[in-house]
N, C-alpha and C positions, 0 to 999 in steps of 0.2 A: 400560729399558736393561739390558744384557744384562752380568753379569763379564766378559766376554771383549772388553766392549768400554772400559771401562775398563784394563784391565790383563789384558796378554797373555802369558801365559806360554810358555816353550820346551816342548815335548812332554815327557813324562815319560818317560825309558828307567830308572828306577831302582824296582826293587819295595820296598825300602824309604824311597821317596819318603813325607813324613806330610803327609796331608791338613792346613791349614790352617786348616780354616771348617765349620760343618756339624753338624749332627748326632754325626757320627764325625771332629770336629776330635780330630787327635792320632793317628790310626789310620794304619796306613800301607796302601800301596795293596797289596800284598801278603796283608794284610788283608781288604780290601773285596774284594779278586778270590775271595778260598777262602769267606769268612762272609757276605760282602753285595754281592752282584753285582748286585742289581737297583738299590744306591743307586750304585753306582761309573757303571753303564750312565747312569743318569739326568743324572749329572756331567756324563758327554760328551756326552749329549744337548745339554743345558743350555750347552754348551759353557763349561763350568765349570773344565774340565780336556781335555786331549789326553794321548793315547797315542804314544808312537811306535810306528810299525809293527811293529817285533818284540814291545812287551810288548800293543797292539793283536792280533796274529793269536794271539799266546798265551790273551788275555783270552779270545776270542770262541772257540777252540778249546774252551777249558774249561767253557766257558756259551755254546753252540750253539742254546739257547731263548732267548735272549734276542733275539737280531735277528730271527727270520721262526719263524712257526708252524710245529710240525714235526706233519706229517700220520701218524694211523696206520700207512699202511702203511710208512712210514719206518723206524718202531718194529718192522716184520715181523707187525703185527696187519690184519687181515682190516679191510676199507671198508666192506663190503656191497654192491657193485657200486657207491658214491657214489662220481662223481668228484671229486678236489680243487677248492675254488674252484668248487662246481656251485650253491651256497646251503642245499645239503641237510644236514639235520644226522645226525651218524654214529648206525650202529647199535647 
């Protein structure tokens, strides 16, 4: 059984909202977005917690690796002819 299914909370629009529960009980999400984005990310995974959509496009603006692989040539570095997604590994 999953928090979110006991108790659902309203989306958080507030950055200094304070974590609860956790590791970083007491921390506020303002916090976890600039120093620990990989444990805030896991929250809403976990659906532990929601975002509402502005502090949501904020988050993921700021930490743009955390949802999907970001491929060299993104970064403006050379592939080596490897296409993305081919299984091959970079050069």
């Amino acid at each position: 059984m999953k928090v979110s299914d006991v108790y659902r909370r309203p989306p958080i629009s507030d950055r200094k909202w304070v974590i609860p529960f956790g590791k970083f009980k007491g921390r506020t999400i303002e916090w976890l977005m600039d120093c620990e984005p990989d444990y805030l990310q896991w929250c809403i995974e976990q659906d532990m917690i929601e975002l509402d959509h502005i502090l949501q496009d904020e988050f993921e603006q700021m930490n743009p690796w955390l949802d999907r692989e970001v491929y060299p040539y993104e970064l403006g570095e050379s592939t080596g002819g490897i296409e993305p997604n081919s299984g091959e590994a970079w050069n």
